[in-house]
C-alpha positions in Angstrom: -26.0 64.4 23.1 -28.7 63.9 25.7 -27.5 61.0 28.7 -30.2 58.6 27.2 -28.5 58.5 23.7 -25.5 58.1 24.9 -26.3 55.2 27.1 -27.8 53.7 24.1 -25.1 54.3 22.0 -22.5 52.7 24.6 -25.4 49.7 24.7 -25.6 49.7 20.7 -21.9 49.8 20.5 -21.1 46.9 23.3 -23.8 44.6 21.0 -21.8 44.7 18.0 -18.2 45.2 19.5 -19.2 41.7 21.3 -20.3 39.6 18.5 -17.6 41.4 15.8 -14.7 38.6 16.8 -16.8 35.7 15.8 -18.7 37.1 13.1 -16.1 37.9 10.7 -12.5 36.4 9.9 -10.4 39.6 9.8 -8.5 40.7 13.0 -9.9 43.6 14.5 -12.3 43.8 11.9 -9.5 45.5 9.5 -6.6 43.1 8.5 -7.4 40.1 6.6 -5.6 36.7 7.8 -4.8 34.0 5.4 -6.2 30.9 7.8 -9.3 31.4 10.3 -9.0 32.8 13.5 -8.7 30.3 16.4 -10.6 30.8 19.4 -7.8 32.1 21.6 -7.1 35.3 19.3 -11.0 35.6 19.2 -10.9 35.9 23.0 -7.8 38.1 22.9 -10.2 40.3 19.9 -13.1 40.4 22.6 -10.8 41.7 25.4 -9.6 44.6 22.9 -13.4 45.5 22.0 -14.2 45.2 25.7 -11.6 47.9 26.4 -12.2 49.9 23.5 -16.2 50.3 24.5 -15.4 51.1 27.8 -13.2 53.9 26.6 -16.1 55.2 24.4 -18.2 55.0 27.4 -15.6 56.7 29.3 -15.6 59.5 27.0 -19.0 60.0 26.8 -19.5 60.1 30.5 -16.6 62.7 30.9 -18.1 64.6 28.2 -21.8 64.6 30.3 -19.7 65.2 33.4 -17.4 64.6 36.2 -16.5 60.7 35.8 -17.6 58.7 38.6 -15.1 56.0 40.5 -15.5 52.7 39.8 -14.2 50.0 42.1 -13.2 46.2 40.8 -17.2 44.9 41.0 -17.9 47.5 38.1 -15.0 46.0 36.1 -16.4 42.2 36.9 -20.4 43.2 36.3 -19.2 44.8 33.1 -17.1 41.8 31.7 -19.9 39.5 32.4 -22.7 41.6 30.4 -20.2 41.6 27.4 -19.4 38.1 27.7 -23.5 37.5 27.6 -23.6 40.0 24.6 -21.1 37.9 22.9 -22.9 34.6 23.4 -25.4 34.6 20.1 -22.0 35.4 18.4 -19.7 32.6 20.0 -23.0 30.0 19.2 -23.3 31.3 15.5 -19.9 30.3 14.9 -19.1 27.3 17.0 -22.6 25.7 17.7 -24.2 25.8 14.7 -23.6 23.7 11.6 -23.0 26.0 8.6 -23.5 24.6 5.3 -20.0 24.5 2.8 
């Protein structure tokens, strides 16, 4: 796999691994729950997809290479571009008025 696909892929991936909590009512995407989520396990779901998406971007990038360091600023820019991914998510479920 060339470098741009995988960047893509890691981009494609972060898009929907951001907006799965709030989109559906299943943990993880895989076990179904009896009562709706509440925020706080959505934001617990969204720091397990954060993790999980950096370890497929991990993978890739060891698989292209040597892995470059990363110091705390990469952790912090990274969290706040999948926080922004997650926003059309978080307003689709909380912001908008859905019709019963």
């Amino acid at each position: 796999m060339s470098q741009t696909a995988s960047i893509w892929l890691v981009i494609l991936a972060a898009v929907c691994a951001a907006n799965l909590p709030f989109l559906n009512h299943r943990l993880l995407a895989v076990f179904p729950m009896a009562r709706p989520k509440p925020l706080a396990l959505r934001a617990a779901e969204l720091v397990f997809w954060y993790f999980a998406v950096g370890g497929l971007g991990l993978l890739l990038e060891q698989r292209a290479g040597q892995i470059a360091p990363q110091r705390w600023e990469f952790y912090a820019i990274t969290a706040a571009l999948f926080l922004t991914l997650a926003f059309p998510g978080f307003v689709f479920r909380y912001l908008l008025r859905h019709r019963h």
